[in-house]
Backbone bond lengths (Angstrom), bond angles and torsions (degrees), N, CA, C in turn:
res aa  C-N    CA-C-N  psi(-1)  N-CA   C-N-CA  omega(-1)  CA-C   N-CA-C  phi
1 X - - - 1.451 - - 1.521 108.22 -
2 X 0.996 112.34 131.58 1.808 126.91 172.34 1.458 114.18 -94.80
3 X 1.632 113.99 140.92 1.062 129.43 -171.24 1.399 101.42 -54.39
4 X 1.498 140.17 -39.44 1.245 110.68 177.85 1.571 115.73 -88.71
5 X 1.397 138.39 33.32 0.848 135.24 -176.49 1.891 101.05 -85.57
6 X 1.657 96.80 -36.35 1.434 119.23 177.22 1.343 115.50 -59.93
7 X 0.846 156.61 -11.26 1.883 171.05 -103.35 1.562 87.38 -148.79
8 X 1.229 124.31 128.16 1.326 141.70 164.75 1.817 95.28 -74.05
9 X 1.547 100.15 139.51 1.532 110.18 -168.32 1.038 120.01 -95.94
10 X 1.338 146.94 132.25 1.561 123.41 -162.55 1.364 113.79 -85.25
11 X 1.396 101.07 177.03 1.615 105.48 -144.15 1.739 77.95 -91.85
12 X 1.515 87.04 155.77 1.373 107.03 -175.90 1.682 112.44 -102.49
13 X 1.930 116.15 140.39 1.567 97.29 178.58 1.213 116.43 -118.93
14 X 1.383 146.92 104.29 1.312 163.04 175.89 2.018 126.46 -58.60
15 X 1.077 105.82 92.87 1.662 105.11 -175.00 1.058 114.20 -56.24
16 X 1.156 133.54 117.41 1.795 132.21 -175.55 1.367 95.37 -107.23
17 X 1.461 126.32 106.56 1.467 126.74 174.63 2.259 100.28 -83.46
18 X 1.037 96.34 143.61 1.272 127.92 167.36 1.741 107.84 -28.29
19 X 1.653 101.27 -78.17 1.446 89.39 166.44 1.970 108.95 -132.29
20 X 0.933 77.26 95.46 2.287 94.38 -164.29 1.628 91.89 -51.61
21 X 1.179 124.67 31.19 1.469 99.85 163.92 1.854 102.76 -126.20
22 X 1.557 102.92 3.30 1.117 99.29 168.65 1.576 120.34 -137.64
23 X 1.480 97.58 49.47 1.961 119.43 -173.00 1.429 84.40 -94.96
24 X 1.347 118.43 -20.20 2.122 92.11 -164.76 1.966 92.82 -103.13
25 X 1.468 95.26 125.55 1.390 94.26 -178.50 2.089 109.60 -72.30
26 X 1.074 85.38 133.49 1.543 75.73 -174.89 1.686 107.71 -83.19
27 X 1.677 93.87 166.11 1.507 88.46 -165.85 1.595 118.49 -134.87
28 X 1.180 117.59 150.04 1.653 120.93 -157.79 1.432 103.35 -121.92
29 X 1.287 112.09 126.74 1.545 116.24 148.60 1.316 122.21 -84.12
30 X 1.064 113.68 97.43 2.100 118.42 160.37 1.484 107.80 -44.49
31 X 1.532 125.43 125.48 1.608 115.93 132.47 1.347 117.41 -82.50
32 X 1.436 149.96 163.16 1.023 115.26 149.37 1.991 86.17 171.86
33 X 1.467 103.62 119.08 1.528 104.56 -171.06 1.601 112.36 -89.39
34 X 1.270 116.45 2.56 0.979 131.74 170.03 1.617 122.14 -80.03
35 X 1.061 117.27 94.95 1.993 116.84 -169.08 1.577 103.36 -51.02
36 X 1.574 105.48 -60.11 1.965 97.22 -166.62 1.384 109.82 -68.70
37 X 1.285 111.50 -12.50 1.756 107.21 178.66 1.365 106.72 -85.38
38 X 1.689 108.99 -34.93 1.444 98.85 -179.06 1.446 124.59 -53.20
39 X 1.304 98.39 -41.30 1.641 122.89 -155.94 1.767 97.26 -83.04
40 X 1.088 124.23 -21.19 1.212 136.97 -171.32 1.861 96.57 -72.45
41 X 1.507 102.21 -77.04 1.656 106.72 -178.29 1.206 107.81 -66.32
42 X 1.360 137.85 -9.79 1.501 125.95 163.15 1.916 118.60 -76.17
43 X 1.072 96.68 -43.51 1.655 108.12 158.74 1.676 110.79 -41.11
44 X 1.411 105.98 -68.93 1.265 111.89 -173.71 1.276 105.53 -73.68
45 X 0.973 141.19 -65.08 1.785 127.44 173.19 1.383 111.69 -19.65
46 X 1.785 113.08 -75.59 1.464 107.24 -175.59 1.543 114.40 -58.64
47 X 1.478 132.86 -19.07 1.224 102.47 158.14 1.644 135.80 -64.88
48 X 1.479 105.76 -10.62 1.155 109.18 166.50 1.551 127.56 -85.87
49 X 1.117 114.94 19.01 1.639 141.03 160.87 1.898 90.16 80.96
50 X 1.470 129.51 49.10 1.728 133.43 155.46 1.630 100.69 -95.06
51 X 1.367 87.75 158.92 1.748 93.07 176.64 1.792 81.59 -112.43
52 X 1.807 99.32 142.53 1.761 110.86 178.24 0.998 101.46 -120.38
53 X 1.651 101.40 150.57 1.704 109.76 175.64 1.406 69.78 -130.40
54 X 1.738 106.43 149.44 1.602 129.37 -175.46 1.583 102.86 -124.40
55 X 1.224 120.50 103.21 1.577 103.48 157.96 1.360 116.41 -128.01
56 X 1.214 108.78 163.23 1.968 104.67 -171.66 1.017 98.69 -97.89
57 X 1.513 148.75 -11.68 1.755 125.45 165.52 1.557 124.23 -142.48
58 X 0.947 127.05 151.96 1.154 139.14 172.87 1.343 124.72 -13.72
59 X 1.570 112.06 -42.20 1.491 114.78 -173.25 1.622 108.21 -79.85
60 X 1.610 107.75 -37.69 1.603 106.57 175.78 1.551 107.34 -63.09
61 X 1.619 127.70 -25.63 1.427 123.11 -164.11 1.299 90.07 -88.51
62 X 1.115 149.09 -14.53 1.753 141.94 156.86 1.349 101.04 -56.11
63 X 1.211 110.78 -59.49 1.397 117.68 -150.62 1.937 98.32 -56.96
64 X 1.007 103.35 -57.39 1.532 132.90 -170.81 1.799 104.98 -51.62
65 X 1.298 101.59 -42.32 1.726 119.02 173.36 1.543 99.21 -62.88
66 X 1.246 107.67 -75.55 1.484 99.24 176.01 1.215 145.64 -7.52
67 X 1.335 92.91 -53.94 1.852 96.21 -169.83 1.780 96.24 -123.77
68 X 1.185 124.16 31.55 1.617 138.26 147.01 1.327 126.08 -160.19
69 X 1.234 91.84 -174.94 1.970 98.48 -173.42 1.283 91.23 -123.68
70 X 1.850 108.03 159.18 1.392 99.31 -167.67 2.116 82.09 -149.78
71 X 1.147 102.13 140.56 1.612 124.60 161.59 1.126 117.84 -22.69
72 X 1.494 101.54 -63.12 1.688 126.99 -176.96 1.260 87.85 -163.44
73 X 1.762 87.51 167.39 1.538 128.82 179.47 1.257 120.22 -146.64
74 X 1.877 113.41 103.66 1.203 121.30 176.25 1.448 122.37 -71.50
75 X 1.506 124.74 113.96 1.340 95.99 -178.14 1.455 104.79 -118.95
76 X 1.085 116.07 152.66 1.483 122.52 163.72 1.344 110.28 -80.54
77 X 1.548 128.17 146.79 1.517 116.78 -168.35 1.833 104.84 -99.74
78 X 0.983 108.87 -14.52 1.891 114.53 -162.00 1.583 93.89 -116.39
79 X 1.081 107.85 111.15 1.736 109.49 -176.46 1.625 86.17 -170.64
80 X 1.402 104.23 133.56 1.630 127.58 -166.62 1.430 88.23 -57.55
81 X 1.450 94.34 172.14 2.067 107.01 -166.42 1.103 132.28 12.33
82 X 1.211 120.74 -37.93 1.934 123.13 167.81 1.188 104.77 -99.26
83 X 1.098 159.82 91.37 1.598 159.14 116.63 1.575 102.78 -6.15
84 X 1.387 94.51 162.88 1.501 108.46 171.46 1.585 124.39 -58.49
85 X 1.628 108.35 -57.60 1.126 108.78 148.46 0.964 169.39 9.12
86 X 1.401 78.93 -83.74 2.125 103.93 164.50 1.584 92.75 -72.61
87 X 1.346 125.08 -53.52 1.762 104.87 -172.95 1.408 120.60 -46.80
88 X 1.173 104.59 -51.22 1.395 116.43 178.00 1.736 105.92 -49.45
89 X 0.991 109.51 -65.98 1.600 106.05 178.51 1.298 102.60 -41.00
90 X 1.657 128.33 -50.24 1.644 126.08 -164.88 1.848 94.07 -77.89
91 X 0.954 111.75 11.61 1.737 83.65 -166.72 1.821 75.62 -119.30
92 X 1.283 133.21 -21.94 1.191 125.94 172.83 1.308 125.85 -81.22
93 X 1.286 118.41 -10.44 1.240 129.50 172.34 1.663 124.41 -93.75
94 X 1.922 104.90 -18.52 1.147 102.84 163.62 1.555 120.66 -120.64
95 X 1.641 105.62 -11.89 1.845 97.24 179.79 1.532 75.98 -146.52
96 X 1.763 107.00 85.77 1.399 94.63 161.61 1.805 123.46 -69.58
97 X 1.145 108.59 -9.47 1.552 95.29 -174.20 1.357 114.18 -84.57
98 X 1.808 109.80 17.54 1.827 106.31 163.87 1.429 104.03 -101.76
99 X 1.306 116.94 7.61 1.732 102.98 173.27 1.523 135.38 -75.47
100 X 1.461 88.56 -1.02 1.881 106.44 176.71 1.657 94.42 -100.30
101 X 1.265 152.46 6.18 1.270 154.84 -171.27 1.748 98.73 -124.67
102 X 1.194 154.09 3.26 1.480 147.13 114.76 1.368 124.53 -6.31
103 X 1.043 120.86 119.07 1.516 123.50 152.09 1.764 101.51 -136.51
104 X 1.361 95.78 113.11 1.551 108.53 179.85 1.714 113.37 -90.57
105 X 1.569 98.08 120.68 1.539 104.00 -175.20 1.689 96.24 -109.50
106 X 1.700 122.45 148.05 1.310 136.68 -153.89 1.360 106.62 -147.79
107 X 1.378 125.65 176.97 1.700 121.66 164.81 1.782 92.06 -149.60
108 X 1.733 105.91 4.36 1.274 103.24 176.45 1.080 115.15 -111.70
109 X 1.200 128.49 106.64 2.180 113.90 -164.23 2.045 71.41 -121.06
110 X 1.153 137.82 -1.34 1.269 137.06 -175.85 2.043 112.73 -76.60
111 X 1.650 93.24 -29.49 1.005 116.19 -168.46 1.724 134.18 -78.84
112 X 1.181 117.37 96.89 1.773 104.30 -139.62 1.343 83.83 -84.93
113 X 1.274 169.85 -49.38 1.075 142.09 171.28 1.750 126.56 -19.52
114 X 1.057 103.88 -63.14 1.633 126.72 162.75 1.448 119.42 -53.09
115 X 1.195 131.22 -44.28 1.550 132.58 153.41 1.324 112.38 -70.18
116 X 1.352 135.13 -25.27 1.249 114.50 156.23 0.975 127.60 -93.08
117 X 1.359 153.83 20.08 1.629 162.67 153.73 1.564 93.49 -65.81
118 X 1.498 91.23 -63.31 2.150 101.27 -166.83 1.672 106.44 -50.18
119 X 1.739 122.39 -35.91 0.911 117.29 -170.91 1.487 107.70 -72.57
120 X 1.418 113.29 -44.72 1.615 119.64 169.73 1.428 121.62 -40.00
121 X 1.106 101.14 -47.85 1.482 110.29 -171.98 2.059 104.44 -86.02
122 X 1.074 97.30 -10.46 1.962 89.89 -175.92 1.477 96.88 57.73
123 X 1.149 118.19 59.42 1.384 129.80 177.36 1.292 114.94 -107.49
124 X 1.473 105.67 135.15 1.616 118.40 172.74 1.058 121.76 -67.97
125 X 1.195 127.11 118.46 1.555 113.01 170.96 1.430 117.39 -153.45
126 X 1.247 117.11 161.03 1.849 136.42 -168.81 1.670 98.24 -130.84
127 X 1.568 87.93 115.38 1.587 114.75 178.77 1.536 98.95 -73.22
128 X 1.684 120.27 125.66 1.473 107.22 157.24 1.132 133.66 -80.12
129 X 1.305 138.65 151.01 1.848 111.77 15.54 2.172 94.40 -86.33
130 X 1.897 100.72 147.96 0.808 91.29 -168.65 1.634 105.03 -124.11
131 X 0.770 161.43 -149.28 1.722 152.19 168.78 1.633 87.28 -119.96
132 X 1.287 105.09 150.93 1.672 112.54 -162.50 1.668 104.69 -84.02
133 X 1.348 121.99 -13.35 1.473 138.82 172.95 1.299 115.72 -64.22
134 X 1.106 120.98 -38.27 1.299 135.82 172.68 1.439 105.10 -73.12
135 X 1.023 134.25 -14.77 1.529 146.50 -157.07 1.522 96.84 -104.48
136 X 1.634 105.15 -64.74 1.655 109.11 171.15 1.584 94.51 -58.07
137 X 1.250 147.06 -19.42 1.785 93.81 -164.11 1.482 82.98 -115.84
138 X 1.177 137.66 35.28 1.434 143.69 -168.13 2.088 96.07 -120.18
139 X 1.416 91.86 -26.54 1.592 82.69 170.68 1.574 92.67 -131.45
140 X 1.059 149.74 37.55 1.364 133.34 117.73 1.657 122.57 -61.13
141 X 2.013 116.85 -43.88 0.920 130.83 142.48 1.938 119.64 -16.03
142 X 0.853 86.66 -71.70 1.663 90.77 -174.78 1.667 111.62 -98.40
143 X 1.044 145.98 10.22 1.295 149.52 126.25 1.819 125.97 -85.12
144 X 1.213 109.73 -26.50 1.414 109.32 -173.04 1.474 104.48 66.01
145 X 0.957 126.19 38.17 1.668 124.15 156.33 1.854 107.57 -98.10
146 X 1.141 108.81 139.42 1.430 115.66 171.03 1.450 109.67 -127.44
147 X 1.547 113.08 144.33 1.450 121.82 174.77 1.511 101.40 -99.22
């Protein structure tokens, strides 16, 4: 036994949150090549207590997947050179277990390419323009968080 084994240990202090299953803010990746729309559902998300990461294309939402995990992932499907799509394929090919955390947002429900990906995939999605409620229970849906 070592002399500091003898040393009384200091007291330890423990955060007891209120309701500890909802201290970790959950967190969303935006696609969306559109700036005022982006900035719009990122506004409104974080008022709903999510942490947002915003990027306008596909290659940053790889990039961004990569080196974290995310709650959900909003994607927009029509965004120049990377489509929704193709992310989804890249985000399934390297962290498939975020492909159940999707909610695909569109302005093309006209578009049969695009209705058939969503159908492939059993994908969630909100046709624009969409009421932002539908949005919250579209990622409660795919996070299992409830307000």
């Amino acid at each position: 036994m070592q002399e500091n084994d003898l040393k009384p240990q200091e007291p330890r202090t423990y955060e007891i949150h209120d309701d500890p299953l909802s201290s970790k803010r959950q967190t969303v990746l935006v696609l969306e090549d559109n700036t005022a729309f982006a900035e719009a559902l990122k506004d409104t998300l974080e008022g709903q207590d999510y942490s947002v990461t915003v990027v306008p294309s596909g290659v940053e939402g790889v990039q961004k997947i990569l080196h974290s995990d995310f709650d959900a992932i909003v994607c927009d499907m029509v965004m120049p050179n990377f489509p929704g799509d193709m992310f989804y394929r890249a985000v399934q090919n390297s962290r498939p277990h975020l492909c159940k955390r999707f909610v695909f947002i569109s302005g093309h429900q006209d578009n049969p390419k695009v209705t058939k990906f969503i159908e492939e995939v059993w994908g969630v999605v909100l046709w624009k323009p969409f009421k932002m409620r539908l949005l919250f229970d579209a990622l409660e849906t795919v996070t299992g968080r409830s307000k």
